[in-house]
N, C-alpha and C positions, 0 to 999 in steps of 0.2 A: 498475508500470507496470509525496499521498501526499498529523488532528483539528488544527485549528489552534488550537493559541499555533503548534507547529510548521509549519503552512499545508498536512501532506501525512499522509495516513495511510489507511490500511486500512479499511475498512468492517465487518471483521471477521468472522462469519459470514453478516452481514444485507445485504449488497449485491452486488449483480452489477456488473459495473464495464463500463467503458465499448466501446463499438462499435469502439473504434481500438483496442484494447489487448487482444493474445488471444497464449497460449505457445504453442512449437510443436506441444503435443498436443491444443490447442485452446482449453483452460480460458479465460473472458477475465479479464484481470488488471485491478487497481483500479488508478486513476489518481489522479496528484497530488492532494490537497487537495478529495476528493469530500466528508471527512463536516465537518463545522463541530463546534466544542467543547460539551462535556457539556455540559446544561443549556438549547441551544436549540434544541433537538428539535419545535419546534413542528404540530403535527397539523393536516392540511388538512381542512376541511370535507366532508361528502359532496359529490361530486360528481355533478352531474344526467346524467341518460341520453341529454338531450337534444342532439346536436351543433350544434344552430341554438343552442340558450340556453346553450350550452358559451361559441360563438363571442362572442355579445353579450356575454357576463360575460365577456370574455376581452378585448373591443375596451374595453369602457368600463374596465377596467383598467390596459391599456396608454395611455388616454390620459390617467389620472391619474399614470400613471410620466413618460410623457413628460414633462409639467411638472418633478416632482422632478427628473429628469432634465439639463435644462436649470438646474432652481436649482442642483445641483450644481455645475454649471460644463462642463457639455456644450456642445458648440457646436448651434446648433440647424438647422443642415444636416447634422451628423450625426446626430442624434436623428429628422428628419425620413427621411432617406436608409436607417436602420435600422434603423426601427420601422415603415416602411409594408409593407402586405406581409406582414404575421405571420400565423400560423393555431396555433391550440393543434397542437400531436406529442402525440399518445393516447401513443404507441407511448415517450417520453421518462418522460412519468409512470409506464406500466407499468413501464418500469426503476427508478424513485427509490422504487417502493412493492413491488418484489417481492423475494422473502427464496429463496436457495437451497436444496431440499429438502436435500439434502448439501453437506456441507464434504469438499472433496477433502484427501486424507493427504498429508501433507508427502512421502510419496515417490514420489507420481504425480505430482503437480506439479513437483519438479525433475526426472523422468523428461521430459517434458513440455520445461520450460525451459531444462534444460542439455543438451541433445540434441547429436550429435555435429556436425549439421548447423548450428545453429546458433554450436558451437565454431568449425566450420570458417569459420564464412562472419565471424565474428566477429575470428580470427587474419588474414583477409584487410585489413580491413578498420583491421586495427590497423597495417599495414603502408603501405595504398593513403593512410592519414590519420597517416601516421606524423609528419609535420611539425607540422601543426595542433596534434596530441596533444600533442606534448612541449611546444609553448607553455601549453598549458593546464595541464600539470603543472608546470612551471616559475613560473605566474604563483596559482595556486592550490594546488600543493598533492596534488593528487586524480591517481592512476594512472590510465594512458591504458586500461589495464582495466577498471577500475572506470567510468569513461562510457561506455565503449563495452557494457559488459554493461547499462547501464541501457535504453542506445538501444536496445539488441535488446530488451530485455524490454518498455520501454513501448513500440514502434512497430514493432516485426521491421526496424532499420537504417533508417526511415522510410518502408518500405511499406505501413502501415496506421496513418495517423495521424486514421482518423474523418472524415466525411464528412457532418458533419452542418454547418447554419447556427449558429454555437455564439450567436447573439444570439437566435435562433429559441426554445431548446432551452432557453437560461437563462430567455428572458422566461416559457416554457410552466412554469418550474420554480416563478420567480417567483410569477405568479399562484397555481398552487393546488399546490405541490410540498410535501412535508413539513417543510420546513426553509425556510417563504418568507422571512427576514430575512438567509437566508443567500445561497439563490438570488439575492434583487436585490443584497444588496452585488458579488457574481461580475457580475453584468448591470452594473450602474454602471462596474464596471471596464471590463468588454468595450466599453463605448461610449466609454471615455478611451482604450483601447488604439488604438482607432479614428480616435477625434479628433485622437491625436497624428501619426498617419500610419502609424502600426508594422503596420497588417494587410497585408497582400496584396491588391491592387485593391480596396483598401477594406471587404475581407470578411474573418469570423474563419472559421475550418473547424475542425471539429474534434468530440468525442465527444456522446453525447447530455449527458454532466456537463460539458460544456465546457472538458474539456482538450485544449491547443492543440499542434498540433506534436510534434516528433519526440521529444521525454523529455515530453509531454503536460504541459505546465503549466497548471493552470485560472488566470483572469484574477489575482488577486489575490497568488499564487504569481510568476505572471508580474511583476506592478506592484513587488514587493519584491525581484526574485532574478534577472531575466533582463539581460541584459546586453550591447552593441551590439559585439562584437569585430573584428568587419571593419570598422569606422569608417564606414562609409555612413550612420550618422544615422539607423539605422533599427536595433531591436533583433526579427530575423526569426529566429524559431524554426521556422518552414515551410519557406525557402528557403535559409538563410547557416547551414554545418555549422559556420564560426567562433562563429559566434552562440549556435548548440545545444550545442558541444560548452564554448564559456565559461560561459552562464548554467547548467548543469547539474553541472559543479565547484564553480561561485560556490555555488550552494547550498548543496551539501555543506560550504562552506569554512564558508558563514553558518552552519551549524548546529552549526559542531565538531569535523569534518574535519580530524585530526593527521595532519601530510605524517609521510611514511617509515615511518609504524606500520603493522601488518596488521591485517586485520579479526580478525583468531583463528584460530584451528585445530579441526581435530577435534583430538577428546579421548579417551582409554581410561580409565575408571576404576576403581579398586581392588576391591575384592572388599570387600564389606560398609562401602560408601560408604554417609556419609548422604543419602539424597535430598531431604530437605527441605532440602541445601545446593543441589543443583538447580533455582534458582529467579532471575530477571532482577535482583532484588531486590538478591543478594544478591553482592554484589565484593568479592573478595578479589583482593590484588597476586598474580603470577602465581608467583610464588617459594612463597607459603603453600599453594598446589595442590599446587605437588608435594611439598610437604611431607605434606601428606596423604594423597601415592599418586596423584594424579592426573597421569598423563603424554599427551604428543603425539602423536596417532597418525605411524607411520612415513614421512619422505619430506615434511613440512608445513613451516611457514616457521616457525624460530624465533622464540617469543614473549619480549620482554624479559622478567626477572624480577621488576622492580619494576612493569609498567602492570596495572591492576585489569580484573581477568576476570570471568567469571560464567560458569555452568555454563547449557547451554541444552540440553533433550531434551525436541524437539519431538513425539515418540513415545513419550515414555516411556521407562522404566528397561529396555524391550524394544527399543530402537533406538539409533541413533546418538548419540553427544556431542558437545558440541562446548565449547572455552571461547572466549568472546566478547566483544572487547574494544569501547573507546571506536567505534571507525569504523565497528563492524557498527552502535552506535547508530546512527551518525549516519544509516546508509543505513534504517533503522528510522523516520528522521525522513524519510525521500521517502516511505516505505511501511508503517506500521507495521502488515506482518506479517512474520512469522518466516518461514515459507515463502517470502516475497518475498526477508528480505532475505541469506539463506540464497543462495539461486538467484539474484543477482546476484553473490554472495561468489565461489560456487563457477564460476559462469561464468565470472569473471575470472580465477582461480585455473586453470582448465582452459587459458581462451587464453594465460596465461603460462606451461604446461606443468606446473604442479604437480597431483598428484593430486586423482582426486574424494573423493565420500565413500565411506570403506571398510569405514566400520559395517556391521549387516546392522539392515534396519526389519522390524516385524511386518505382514508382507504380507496375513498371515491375519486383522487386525483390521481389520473394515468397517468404517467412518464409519459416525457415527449420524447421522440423520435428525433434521430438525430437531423433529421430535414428540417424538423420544427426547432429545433434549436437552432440551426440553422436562420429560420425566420425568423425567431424569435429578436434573434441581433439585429438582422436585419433590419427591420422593424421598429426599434429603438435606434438604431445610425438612423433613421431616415428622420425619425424625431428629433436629433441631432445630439441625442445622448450621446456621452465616446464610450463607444466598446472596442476600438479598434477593430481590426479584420476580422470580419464573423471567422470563428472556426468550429463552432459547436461543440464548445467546451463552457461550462457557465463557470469563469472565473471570476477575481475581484472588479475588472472594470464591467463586467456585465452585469452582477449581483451590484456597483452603486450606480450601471445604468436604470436597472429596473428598480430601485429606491427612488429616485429619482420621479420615474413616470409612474409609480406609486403613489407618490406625494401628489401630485398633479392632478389623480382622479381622488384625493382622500381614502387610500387606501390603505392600511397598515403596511407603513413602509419595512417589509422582512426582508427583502431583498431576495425571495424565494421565487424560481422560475417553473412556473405550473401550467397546466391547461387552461384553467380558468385565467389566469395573466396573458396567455397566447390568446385564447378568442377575446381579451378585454383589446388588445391592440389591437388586433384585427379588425374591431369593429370602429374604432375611434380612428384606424388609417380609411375605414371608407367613407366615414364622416367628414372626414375632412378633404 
C-alpha cells in the first residue's frame, strides 16, 4: 500500500495496483492481498466484444453465485440487497490483465514515497493520534511509526481509499478475472463482511482489487486480521482510526512483528565483499557482519548483535545497502516488495528523526522494459542458465541465473538485472 499463505504481497512486476493507492510522485502502489498463491493462476477465457452478451454471461453467472452464495451461509437479503444492480467494470478487468511496460527503480519510488511532504504531514499526524498510537503499541507491539507510514503509503492518511463498489469489482473479477477461484472466495467474504453489519450503510467502497479502507485490506485479509477497537461492535476500517490503526498492527503482530526490534539499517560494506552473500536468502546474526567488515551506515539505530540480518541491494553492488532484519520481513508480509517495504522502513525512520538513505543509487541505469526483461531471460536460457519460462518477472531463478553469467565475465556477482547487464549479453550472444 499485500501472495497468500501470507494474505498480502506484491504483484511484482506484473500488476498495477489499485485506484486508492498512489505515492506522492504518483506511482500507484499494490494493495494488501491482490495476488492469490503460486499455482492458481487460473486463465480467463476470451472474452467476447460484445457488451449485450458480456452482460448476459455475466447476469446468468451472478445468479448461479448467488445460490452458492446463500449455501454458504449468506443471509439472503443480503445476497439479494448486493447483487441486484451489477454491471461487468471493463475498466476493473483491464487492470487484473495489464502488465507495466517499466518497473520503476527503487529510487524513484522512495523519491516519490518518502517526500518531505509526506514526512511532514505524517510527524503531524503522529502527534494529533498520539493517544490512540501508544495503545496500539502497548497492546501489539508495532511503533506508532511504522502504522502510520503504512497509512500514508496505502491511502495518503485516508484520502484516497478507492471509490469503487468493491462487490461490484470482485463479482466482475469473479466472473471472467484471471484468478476466478480467487476473486469469488474475496466476493464470499465481502458479502459476510456485509451480513455481519461491519460495512458502512451497508456498502464496501473501496479499490477496483477490493481493498478496503485506510491500510486497504481486501476481504479475506480483513475476515483474518482486522479488529473492532473502539468496541461499537463493528470492526470499521472506513470510519473508526481505532479500528484502522488496531487491525494494522494486529497484522503485523499476526505475521511476526518482534516489539522493540528495528527493522535494519543501512549498511557500508567492505571492499571486496562477496555478493553472492547479498541475497534474502541468506542470515547471518548481526555480530558475524561485522565480522566480516560489514558496518552501519552513520547516525542508524543500533542493531542487536546476536538478531539475523541479510544483506539487501536493491540496485545492485552500484547502490545502496542495507542489512534487514525479522520486522522488515514482516512488513514484506503486507507487501512483498522490497521497494515497499523499504519506503515504509524509511518513512518511519524520517518521522522519528533518524536519517534517510545515504548511499548513492545508479541514476544513470534505466529500467528495462518489460520486452527486455523478457530478453533478458531469454538470453541467459540460451546460455543455458535455468530461469525457467521467461515471464518478465526477475525472480530468484533469474536473479542466480544472472550470478551465474556474472561470474563468468568477472563481474560483481549482485544478481542485479540492469541495462548495462542486458547490452553485456547481448554483445557476448553476438560473439559467440
Amino acid at each position: 500500500m499485500g501472495l497468500k499463505t501470507s494474505h498480502i504481497i506484491f504483484l511484482a512486476a506484473a500488476v498495477v495496483a489499485s485506484a486508492g493507492c498512489s505515492s506522492a510522485g504518483g506511482e500507484p502502489l499494490p494493495v494488501p492481498g491482490i495476488k492469490p498463491p503460486p499455482g492458481v493462476a487460473d486463465q480467463a477465457a476470451p472474452l467476447t466484444a460484445d457488451p449485450a452478451a458480456q452482460e448476459a454471461d455475466f447476469q446468468t453467472w451472478l445468479a448461479g453465485f448467488r445460490a452458492d452464495a446463500r449455501a454458504a451461509g449468506v443471509g439472503p437479503a443480503t445476497v439479494d440487497r448486493s447483487l441486484s444492480g451489477l454491471r461487468v467494470l471493463p475498466e476493473v478487468l483491464a487492470s487484473d490483465s495489464s502488465q507495466p511496460e517499466f518497473v520503476r527503480p527503487v529510487w524513484s519510488y522512495l523519491d516519490g514515497a518518502v517526500s518531505e511532504t509526506r514526512i511532514t504531514r505524517g510527524r503531524e499526524q503522529l502527534s494529533v493520534q498520539r493517544g490512540l498510537l501508544s495503545g496500539v503499541e502497548r497492546d501489539y507491539g508495532v511503533p506508532p511509526e511504522i502504522v502510520v507510514a503504512i497509512w500514508a503509503m496505502e491511502s495518503n492518511f485516508g484520502g484516497n481509499m478507492g471509490s469503487y463498489n468493491v462487490v461490484e469489482a470482485l463479482a466482475t473479477l469473479a466472473w471472467h478475472g484471471r484468478r476466478a477461484d480467487f476473486w469469488r472466495e474475496q466476493l464470499l467474504e465481502a458479502l459476510r463482511i456485509i451480513d455481519r453489519g461491519d460495512a458502512p450503510q451497508g456498502r464496501l467502497v473501496g479499490s477496483w482489487a477490493g481493498a478496503m479502507g485506510h491500510t486497504q485490506f481486501i476481504p479475506t485479509t480483513y475476515a483474518g486480521h482486522a479488529v473492532d477497537r473502539d468496541g461499537d461492535g463493528r470492526r470499521d476500517l472506513w470510519n473508526s482510526l481505532p479500528d484502522v490503526f488496531g487491525s494494522t498492527a494486529g497484522y503485523l503482530r499476526d505475521v511476526g512483528w518482534r516489539a522493540g526490534e528495528p527493522w535494519g539499517a543501512e549498511a557500508v560494506l567492505p571492499a571486496g565483499f562477496d555478493y553472492e552473500l547479498a541475497d534474502m536468502s541468506v542470515r547471518k546474526p548481526v555480530a558475524e557482519w561485522r565480522r566480516l567488515g560489514v558496518r552501519q551506515a552513520t547516525g542508524t539505530r543500533a542493531l542487536p548483535d546476536q538478531a539475523e540480518a541479510a544483506i539487501l541491494l536493491p540496485a545492485g553492488h552500484r547502490g545502496a545497502a542495507f542489512l534487514v532484519m525479522n520486522n522488515f520481513r514482516s512488513i514484506l508480509r503486507y507487501n512483498n516488495s522490497s521497494s515497499y517495504a523499504l519506503a515504509v522502513s524509511y518513512l518511519s525512520d524520517r518521522m522519528a528523526g533518524r536519517p534517510g538513505v545515504q548511499g548513492s543509487w545508479p541514476r544513470d541505469e534505466r529500467p528495462l522494459s518489460r520486452d527486455e526483461r523478457f530478453e533478458l531471460q531469454r538470453l541467459l536460457g540460451a546460455r543455458g542458465l535455468p530461469v525457467g519460462n521467461p515471464d518478465g518477472i526477475i525472480g530468484a531463478n533469474t536473479r542466480g541465473a544472472i550470478r551465474a553469467f556474472q561470474k563468468s565475465q568477472n563481474l560483481p556477482a549482485d544478481g542485479f538485472a540492469s541495462s548495462t547487464l542486458l547490452d553485456r549479453l547481448r554483445t557476448t550472444a553476438s560473439a559467440s
